[in-house]
C-alpha positions in Angstrom: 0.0 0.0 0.0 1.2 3.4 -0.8 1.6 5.7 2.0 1.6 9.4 1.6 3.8 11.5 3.4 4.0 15.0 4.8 7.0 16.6 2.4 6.5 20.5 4.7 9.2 22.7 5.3 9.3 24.1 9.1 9.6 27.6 7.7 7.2 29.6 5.7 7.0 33.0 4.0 4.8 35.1 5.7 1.2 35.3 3.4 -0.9 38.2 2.6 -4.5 37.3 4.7 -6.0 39.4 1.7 -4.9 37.5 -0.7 -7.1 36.0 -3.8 -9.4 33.0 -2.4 -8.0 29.8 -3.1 -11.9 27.9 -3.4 -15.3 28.8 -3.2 -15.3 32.3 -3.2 -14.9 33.2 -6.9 -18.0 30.7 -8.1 -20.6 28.4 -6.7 -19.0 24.9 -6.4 -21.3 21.8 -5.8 -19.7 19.6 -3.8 -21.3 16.0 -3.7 -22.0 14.6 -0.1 -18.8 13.9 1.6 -17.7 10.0 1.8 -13.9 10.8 2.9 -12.3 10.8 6.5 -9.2 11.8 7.9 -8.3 10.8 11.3 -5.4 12.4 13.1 -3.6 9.9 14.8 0.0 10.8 14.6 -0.2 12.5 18.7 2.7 11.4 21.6 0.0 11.1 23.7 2.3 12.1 26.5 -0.9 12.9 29.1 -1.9 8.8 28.1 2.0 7.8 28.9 1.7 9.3 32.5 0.9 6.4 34.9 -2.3 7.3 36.9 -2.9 6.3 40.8 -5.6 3.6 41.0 -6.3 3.1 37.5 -5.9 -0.7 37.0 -5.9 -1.2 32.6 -5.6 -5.0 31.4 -2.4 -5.8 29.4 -3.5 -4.8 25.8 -4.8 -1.3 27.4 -1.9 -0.7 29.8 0.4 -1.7 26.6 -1.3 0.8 23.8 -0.8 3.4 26.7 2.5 3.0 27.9 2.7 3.8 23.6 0.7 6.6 23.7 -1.2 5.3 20.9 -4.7 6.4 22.2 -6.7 5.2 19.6 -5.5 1.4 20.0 -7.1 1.6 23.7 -9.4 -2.1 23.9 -13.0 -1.2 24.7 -15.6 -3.8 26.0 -15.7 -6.3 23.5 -11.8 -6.1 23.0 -12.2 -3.7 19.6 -9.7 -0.5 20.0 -11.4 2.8 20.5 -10.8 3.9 16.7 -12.4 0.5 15.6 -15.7 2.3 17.5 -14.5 6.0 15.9 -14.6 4.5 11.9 -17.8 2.5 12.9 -19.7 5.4 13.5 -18.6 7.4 10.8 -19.4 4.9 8.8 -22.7 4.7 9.5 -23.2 8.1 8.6 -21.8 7.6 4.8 -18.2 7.9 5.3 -16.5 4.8 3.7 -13.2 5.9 2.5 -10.3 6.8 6.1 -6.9 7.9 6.0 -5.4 7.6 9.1 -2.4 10.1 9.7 0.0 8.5 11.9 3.8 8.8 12.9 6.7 6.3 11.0 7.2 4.2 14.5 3.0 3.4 14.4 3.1 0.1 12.9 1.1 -0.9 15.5 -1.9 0.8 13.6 -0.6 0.0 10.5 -0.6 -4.3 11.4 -4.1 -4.0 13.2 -5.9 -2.4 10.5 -4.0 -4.1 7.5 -5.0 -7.4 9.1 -8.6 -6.9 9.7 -11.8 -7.6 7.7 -13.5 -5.3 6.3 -17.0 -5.4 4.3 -17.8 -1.5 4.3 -14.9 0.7 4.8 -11.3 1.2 3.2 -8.1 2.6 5.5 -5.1 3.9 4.2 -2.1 5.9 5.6 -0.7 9.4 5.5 2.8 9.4 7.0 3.4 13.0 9.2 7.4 12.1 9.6 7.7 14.6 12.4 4.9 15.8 14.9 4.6 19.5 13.4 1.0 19.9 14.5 -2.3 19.5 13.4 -2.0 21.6 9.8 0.9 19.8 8.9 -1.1 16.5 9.9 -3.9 17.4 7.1 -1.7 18.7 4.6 -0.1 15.3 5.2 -3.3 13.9 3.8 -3.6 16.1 0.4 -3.6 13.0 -2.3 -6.0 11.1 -0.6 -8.3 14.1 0.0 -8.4 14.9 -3.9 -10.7 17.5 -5.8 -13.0 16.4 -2.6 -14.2 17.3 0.5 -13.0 15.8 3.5 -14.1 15.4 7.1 -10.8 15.7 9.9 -11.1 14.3 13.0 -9.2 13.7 16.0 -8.3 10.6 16.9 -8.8 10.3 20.6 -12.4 11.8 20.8 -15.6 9.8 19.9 -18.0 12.6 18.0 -22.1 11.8 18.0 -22.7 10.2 14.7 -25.9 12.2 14.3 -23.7 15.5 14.5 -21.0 14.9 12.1 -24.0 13.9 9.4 -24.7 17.3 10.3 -21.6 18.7 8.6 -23.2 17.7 5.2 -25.8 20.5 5.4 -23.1 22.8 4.6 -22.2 24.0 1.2 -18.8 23.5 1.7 -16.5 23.8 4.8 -18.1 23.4 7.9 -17.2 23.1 11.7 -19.6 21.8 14.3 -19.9 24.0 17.7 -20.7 22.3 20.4 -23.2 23.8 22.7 -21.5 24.2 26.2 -23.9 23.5 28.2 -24.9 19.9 26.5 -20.2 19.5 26.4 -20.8 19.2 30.3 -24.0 17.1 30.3 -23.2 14.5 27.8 -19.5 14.2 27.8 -16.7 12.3 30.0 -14.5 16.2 30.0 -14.1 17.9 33.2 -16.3 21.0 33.2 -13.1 22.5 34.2 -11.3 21.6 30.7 -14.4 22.4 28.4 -13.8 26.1 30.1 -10.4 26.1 28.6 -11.5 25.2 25.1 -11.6 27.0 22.0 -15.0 28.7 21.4 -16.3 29.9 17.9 -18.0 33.0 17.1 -20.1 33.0 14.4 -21.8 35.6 12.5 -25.1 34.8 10.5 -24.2 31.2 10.9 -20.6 31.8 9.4 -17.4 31.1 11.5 -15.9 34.6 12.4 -12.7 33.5 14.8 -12.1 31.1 16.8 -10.8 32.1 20.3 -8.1 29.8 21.9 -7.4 29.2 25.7 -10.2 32.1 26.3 -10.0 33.8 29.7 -12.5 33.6 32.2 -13.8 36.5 31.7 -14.6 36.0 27.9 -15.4 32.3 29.5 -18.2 34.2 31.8 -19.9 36.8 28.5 -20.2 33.7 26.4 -22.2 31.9 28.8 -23.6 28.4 29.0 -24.7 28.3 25.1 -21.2 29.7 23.5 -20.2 26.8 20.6 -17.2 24.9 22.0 -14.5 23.8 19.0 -13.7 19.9 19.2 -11.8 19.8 16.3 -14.5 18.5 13.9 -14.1 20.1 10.4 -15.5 19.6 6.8 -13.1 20.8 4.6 -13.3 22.1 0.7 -9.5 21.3 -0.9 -8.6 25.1 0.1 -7.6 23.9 3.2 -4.3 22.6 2.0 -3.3 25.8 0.7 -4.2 27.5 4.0 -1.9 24.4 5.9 1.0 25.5 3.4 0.6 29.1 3.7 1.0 29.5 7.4 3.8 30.1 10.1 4.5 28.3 13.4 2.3 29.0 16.1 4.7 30.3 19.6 4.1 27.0 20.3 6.3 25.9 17.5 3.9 23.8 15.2 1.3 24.3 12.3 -1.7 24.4 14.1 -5.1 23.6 11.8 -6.7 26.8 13.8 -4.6 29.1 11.6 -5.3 27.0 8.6 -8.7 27.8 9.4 -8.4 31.3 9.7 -6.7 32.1 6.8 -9.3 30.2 5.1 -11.6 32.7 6.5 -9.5 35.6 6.0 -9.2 34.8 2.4 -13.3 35.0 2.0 -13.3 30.9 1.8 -17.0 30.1 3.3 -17.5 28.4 6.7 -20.4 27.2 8.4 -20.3 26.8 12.1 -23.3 24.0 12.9 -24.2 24.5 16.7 -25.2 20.8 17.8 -26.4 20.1 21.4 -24.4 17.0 22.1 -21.3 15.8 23.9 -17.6 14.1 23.0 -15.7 11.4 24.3 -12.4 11.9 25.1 -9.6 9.4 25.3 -6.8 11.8 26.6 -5.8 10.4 29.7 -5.9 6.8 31.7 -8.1 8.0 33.8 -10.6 8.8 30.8 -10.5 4.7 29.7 -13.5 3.5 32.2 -15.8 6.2 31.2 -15.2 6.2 27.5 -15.6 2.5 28.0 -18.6 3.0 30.3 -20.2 5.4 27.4 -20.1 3.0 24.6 -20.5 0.0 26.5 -21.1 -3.1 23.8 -21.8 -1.0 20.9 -21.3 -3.2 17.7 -18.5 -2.3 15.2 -18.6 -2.9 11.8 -16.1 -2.0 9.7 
């Protein structure tokens, strides 16, 4: 199988934000409904590596954590946590993944090149060093094509009904999840969800997103502000935007700013406000209730 790999160079010439629109903006483009999925998998998953007081994991968990590969967490039923990820997706019409992972995951690469499967495909995209998440999609430009793609993380379990959401939209599209639904429905720590990136939208259409906002931004946004979870629909402009950006102070190529140039450059995108909740697979002590959550939930891939 041919991988594809991410070729980026870690320094970029700074761009012109009013520069001409790379997609959508100079004519209507119909888009058919999106089938595609890329998952980013390629993450240390340092906060996984850290051993955890009182959490007892059996030996394939305590193994795929001690790796840091999240996604290859068992649930009930012995099926990794991505096995339950790709099954939901596909039973909202995605049948085609790519999963973007690291050169030392072969790990994910035997697993899913072993295993039978009657309704969906998986390749690889190969980010050769952890950049961030812009270089992790840009990693996955050839398999993406003329097409749309959806991008998800691969330690967080979205609401299959939400993501068939994203298909609504005309062309890119982000889901916002209602705040006060994050707390209700989800395994996060109210404490984290505070810390998350909320959108702000403007007739429906994503305006900024605001990362790490402070309390008191936290406080006027109240209990319905749209939390980001890293759930996009993206028209091929994003790969432009991923190539067009600088390091973050962080020191990676964060999809945020890919995002945000997009909208800078008058590229549509739709923010869908859904009132639902994520799983997330961060941290050991996140395994029971992610496992709790999904319980025996078949798999089919």
């Amino acid at each position: 199988m041919t991988d594809e790999t991410s070729t980026r160079q870690t320094t970029t010439a700074p761009q012109d934000d009013s520069a001409a629109p790379q997609d959508d903006t100079t004519a209507p483009h119909e888009y058919s409904a999106p089938h595609k999925a890329v998952i980013m998998a390629r993450g240390l998953g340092t906060r996984m590596r850290r051993a955890a007081e009182g959490i007892e994991l059996d030996d394939g968990q305590a193994s795929a954590a001690a790796a840091g590969v999240k996604a290859m967490i068992s649930m009930e039923g012995g099926r990794p946590f991505l096995d339950h990820v790709i099954s939901a997706l596909a039973d909202v019409g995605y049948d085609e993944f790519c999963l973007v992972i690291g050169p030392e995951h072969q790990m994910i690469r035997d697993y899913y090149d072993g295993l039978a499967k009657t309704r969906v495909s998986v390749s690889y995209a190969v980010q050769a060093e952890p950049l961030g998440t812009a270089d992790a999609v840009a990693a996955a430009e050839s398999f993406a094509g003329p097409d749309r793609v959806l991008v998800v993380n691969s330690d967080n379990f979205y609401p299959p009904k939400a993501v068939a959401r994203l298909a609504e939209a005309p062309a890119s599209a982000t889901l916002g999840f209602v705040k006060h639904s994050m707390i209700a429905e989800s395994n996060i720590d109210p404490d984290r969800i505070a810390a998350f990136a909320l959108l702000s939208t403007d007739d429906g259409q994503l305006a900024e997103i605001v990362e790490k906002p402070s309390a008191e931004v936290v406080e006027a946004a109240g209990e319905d502000a749209l939390v980001s979870m890293n759930c996009f629909l993206f028209t091929p402009a994003v790969f432009a935007a991923c190539r067009s950006i600088e390091k973050s102070p962080r020191g990676e190529f964060e999809i945020v700013d890919a995002v945000r140039r997009m909208v800078a450059q008058g590229n549509r995108f739709d923010v869908i406000a859904v009132e639902a909740g994520v799983l997330d697979m961060s941290s050991r002590g996140d395994i029971a209730s992610v496992e709790a959550a999904l319980g025996a939930a078949e798999v089919v891939l």
